[in-house]
TORLOMAR-731385 format. One line per field, with one value per atom (N, C-alpha, C, O): chain; residue in one letter; atom name; x, y, z; residue number from 1. Coordinates in steps of 0.02 Angstrom, whole numbers, plus 50000, padded with zeros to 5 digits. Atoms other than C-alpha are relative to their C-alpha. Layout:
! TORLOMAR-731385
chain <- A/...
resn <- A/...
name <- CA/...
east <- X/...
north <- Y/...
up <- Z/...
resi <- NUM/...
! end
This chain:
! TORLOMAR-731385
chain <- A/A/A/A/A/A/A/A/A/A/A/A/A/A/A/A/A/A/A/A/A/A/A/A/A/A/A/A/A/A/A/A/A/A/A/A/A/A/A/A/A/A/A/A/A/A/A/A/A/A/A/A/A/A/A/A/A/A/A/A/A/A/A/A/A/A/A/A/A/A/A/A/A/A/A/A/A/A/A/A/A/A/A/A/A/A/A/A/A/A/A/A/A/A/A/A/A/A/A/A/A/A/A/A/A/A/A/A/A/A/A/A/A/A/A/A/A/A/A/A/A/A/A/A/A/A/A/A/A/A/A/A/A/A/A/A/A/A/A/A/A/A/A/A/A/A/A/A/A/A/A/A/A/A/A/A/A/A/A/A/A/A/A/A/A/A/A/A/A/A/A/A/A/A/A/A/A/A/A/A/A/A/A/A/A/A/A/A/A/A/A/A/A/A/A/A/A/A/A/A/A/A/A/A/A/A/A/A/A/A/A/A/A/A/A/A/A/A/A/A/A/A/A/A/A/A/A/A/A/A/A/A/A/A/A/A/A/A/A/A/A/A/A/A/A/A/A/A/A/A/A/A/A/A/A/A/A/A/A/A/A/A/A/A/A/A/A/A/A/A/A/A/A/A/A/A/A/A/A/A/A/A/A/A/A/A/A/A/A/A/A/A/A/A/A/A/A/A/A/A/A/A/A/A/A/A/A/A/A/A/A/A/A/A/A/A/A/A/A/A/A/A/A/A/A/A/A/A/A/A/A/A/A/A/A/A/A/A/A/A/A/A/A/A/A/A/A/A/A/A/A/A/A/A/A/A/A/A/A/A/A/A/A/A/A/A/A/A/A/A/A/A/A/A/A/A/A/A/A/A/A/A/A/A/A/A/A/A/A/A/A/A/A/A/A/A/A/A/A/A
resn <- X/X/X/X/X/X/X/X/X/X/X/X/X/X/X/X/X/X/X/X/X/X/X/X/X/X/X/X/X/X/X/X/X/X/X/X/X/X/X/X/X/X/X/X/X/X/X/X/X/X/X/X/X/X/X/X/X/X/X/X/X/X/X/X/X/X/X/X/X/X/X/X/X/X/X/X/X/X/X/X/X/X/X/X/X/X/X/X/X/X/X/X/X/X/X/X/X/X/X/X/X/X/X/X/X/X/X/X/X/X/X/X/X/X/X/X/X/X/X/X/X/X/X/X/X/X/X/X/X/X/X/X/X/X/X/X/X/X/X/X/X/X/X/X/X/X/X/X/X/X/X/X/X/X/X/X/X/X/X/X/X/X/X/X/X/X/X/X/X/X/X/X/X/X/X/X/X/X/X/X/X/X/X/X/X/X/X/X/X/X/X/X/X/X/X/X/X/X/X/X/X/X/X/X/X/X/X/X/X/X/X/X/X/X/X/X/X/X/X/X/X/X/X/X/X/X/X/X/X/X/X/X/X/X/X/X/X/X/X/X/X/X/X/X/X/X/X/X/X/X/X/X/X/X/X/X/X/X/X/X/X/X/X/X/X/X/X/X/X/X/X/X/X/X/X/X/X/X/X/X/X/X/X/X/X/X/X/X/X/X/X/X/X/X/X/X/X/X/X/X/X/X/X/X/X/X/X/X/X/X/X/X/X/X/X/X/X/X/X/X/X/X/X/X/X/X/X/X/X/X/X/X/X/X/X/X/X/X/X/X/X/X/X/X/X/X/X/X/X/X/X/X/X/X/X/X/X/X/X/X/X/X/X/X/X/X/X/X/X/X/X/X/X/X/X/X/X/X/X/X/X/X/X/X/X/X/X/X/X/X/X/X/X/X/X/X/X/X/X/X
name <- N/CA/C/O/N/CA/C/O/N/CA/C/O/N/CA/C/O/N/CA/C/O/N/CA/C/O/N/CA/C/O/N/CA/C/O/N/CA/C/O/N/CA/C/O/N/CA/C/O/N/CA/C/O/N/CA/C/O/N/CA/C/O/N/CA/C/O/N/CA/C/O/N/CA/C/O/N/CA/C/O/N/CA/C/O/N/CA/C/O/N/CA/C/O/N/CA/C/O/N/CA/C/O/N/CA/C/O/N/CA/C/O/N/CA/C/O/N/CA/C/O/N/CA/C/O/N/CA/C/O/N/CA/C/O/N/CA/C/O/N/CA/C/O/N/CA/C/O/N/CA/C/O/N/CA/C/O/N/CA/C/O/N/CA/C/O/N/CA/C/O/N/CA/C/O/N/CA/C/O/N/CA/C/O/N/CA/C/O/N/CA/C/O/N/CA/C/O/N/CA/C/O/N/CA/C/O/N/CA/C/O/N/CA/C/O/N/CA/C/O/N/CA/C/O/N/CA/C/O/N/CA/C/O/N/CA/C/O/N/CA/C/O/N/CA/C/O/N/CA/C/O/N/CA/C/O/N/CA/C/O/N/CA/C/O/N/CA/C/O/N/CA/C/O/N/CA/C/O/N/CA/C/O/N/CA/C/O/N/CA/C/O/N/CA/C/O/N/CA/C/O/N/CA/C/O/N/CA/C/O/N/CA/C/O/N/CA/C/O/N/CA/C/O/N/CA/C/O/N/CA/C/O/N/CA/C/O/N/CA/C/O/N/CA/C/O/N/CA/C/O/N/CA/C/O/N/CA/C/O/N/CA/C/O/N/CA/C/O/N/CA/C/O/N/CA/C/O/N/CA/C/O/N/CA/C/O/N/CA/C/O/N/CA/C/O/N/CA/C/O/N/CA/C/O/N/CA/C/O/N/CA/C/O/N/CA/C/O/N/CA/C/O/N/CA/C/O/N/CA/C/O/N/CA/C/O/N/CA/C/O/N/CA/C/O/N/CA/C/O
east <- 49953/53985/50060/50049/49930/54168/50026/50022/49951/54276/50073/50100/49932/54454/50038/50023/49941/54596/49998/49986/49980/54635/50066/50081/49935/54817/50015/50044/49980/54844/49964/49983/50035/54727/49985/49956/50011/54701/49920/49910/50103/54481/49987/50015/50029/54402/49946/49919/50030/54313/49975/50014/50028/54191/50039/50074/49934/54286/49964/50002/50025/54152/49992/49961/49992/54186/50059/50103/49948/54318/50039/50093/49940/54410/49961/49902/50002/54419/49961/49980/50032/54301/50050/50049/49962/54423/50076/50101/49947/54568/50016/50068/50028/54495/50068/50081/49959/54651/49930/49874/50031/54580/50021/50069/49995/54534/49974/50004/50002/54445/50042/50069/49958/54531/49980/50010/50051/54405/49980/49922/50058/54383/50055/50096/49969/54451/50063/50078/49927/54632/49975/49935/49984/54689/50064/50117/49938/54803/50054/50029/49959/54963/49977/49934/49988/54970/49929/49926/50084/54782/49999/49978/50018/54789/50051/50030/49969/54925/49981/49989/50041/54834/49954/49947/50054/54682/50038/50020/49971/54781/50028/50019/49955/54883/49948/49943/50043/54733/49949/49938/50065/54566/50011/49966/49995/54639/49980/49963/50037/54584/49920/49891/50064/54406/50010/49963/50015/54456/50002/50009/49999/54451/50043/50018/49964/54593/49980/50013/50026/54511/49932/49911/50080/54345/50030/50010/49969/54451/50022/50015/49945/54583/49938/49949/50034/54398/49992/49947/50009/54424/49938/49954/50051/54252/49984/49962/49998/54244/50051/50046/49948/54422/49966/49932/50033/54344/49946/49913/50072/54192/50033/50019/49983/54284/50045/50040/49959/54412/49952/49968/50045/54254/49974/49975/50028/54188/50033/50012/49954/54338/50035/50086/49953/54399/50016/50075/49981/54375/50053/50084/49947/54506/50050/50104/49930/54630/50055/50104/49951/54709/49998/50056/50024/54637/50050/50076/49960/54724/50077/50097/49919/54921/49997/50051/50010/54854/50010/50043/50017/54829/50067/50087/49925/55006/50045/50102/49936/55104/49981/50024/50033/54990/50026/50052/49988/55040/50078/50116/49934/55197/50031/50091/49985/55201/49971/50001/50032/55094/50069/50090/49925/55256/50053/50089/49937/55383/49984/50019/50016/55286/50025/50021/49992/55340/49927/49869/50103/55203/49979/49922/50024/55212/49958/49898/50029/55165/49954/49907/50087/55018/49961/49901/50054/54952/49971/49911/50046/54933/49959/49909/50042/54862/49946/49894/50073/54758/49967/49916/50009/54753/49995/49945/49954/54847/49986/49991/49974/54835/50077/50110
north <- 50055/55213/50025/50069/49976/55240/49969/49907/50064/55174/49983/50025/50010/55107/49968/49912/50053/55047/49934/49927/50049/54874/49996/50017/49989/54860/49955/49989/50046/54701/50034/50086/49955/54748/50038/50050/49949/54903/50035/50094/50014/54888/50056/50058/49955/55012/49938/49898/50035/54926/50018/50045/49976/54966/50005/49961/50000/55004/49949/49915/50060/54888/49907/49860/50060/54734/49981/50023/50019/54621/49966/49946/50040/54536/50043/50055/49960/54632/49962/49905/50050/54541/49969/49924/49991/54562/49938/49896/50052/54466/49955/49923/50011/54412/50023/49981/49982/54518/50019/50038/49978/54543/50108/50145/49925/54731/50043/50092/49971/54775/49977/49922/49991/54808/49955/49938/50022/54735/49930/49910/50061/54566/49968/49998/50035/54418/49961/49931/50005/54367/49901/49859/50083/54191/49983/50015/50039/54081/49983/49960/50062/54011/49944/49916/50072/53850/49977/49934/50036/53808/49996/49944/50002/53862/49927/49887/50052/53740/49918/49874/50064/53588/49992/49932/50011/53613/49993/49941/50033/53599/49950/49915/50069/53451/49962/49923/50043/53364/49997/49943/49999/53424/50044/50085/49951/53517/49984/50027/50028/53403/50003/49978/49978/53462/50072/50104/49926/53644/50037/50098/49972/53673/50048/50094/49931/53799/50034/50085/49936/53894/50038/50095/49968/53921/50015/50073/49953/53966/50044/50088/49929/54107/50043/50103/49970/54158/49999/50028/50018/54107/49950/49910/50051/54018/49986/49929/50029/54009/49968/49941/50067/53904/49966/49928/50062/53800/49986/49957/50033/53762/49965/49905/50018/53734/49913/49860/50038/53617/49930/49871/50053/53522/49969/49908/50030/53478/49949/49893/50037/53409/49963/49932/50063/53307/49951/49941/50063/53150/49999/49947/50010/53183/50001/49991/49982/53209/50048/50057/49942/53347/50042/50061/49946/53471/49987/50027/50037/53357/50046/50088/49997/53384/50081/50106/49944/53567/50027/50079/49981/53593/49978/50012/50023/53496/50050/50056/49938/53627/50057/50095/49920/53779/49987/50039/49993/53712/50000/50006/50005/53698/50075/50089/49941/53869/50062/50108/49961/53948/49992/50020/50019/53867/50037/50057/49954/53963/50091/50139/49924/54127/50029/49995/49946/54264/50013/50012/49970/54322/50060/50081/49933/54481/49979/49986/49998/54423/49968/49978/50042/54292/50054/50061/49955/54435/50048/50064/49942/54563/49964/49994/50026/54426/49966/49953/50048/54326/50028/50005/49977/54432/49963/49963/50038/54325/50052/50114/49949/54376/50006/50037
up <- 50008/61671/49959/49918/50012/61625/49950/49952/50012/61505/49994/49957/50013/61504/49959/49939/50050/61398/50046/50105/49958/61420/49989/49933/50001/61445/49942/49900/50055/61309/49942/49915/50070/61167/50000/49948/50051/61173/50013/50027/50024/61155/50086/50141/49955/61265/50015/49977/49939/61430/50045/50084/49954/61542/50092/50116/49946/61707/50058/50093/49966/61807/49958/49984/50002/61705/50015/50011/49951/61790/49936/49956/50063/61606/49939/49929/50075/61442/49964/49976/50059/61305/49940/49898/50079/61185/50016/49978/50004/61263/50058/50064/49933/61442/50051/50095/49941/61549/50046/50028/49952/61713/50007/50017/49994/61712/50073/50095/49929/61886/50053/50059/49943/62033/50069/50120/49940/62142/49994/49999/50027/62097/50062/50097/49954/62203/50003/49951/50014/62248/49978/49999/49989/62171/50009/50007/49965/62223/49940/49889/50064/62100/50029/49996/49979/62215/49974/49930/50001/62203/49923/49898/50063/62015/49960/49918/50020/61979/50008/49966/49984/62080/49970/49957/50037/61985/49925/49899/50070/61812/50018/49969/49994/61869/50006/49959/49980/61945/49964/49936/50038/61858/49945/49934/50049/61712/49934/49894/50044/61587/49993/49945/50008/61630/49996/49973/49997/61647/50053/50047/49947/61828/50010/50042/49979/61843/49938/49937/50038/61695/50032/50026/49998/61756/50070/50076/49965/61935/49988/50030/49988/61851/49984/49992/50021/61784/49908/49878/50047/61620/49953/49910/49991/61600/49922/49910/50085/61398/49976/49921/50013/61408/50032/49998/49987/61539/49984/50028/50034/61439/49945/49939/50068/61276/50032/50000/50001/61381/50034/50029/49973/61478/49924/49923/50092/61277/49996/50008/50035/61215/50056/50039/49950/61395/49966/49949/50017/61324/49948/49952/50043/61175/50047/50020/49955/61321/49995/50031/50025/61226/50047/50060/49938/61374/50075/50113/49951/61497/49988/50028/50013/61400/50002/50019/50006/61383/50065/50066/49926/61572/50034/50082/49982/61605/49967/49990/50020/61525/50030/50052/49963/61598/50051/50072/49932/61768/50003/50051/49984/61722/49978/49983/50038/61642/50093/50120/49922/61823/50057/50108/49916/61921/49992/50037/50008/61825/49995/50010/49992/61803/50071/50122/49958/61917/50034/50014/49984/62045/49999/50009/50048/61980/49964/49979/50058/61813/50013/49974/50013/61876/50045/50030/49974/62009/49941/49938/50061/61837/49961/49939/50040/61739/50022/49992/49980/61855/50063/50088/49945/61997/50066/50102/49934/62139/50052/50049/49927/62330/49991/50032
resi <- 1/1/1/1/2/2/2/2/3/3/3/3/4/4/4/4/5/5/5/5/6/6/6/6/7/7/7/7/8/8/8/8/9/9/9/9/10/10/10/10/11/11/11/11/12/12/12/12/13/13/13/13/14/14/14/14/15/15/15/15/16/16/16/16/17/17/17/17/18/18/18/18/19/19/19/19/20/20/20/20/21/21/21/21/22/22/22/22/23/23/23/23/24/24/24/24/25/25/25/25/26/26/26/26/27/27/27/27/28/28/28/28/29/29/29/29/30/30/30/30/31/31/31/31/32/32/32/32/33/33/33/33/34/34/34/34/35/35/35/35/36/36/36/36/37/37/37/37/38/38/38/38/39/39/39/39/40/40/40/40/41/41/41/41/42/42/42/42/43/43/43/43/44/44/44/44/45/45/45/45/46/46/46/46/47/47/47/47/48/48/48/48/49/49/49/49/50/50/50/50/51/51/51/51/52/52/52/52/53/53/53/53/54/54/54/54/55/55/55/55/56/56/56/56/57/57/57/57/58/58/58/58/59/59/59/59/60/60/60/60/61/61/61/61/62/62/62/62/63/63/63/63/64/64/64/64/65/65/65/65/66/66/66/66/67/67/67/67/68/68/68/68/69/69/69/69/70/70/70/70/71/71/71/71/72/72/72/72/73/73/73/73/74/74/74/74/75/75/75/75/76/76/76/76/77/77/77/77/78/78/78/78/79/79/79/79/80/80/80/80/81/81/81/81/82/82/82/82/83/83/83/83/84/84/84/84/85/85/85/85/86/86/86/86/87/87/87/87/88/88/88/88/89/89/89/89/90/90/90/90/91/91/91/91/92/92/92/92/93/93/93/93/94/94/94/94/95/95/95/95/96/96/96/96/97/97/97/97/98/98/98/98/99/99/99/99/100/100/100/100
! end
């Protein structure tokens, strides 16, 4: 087993895990394309539970943001991410979330 830099922090990473521990970038090559559009519908629509976290693969935001739904804070949180996924470049969401 191999290991690699991760490009953000730095932390040496096994080259078969697919997100760094240290700062969850997607690090394998091989993992599966996502969508912006779909990622943005799931924060507009179900983002107050988390659904586009536990899609970009982020599954320890969408746990933390399924907890705290009912404060609705997760909700206003997920309204700016989608609004932040719409202006990103798809450069920058294919390196970070790995977009077809």
């Amino acid at each position: 087993m191999s290991l690699v830099l991760c490009p953000d922090c730095k932390k040496e990473v096994s080259s078969q895990a697919f997100n760094c521990p240290g700062c969850g970038r997607v690090i394998n090559q091989m993992r599966l394309p996502k969508s912006r559009g779909l990622a943005i519908v799931l924060a507009l629509f179900l983002g107050g539970f988390g659904a586009h976290k536990f899609y970009l693969g982020r599954v320890g935001w969408g746990f933390l943001y399924f907890l705290f739904c009912w404060t609705f804070i997760p909700a206003v949180l997920a309204l700016i991410e989608a609004i932040r996924y719409a202006v990103m470049s798809s450069q920058d969401f294919n390196n970070k979330y790995g977009a077809a």
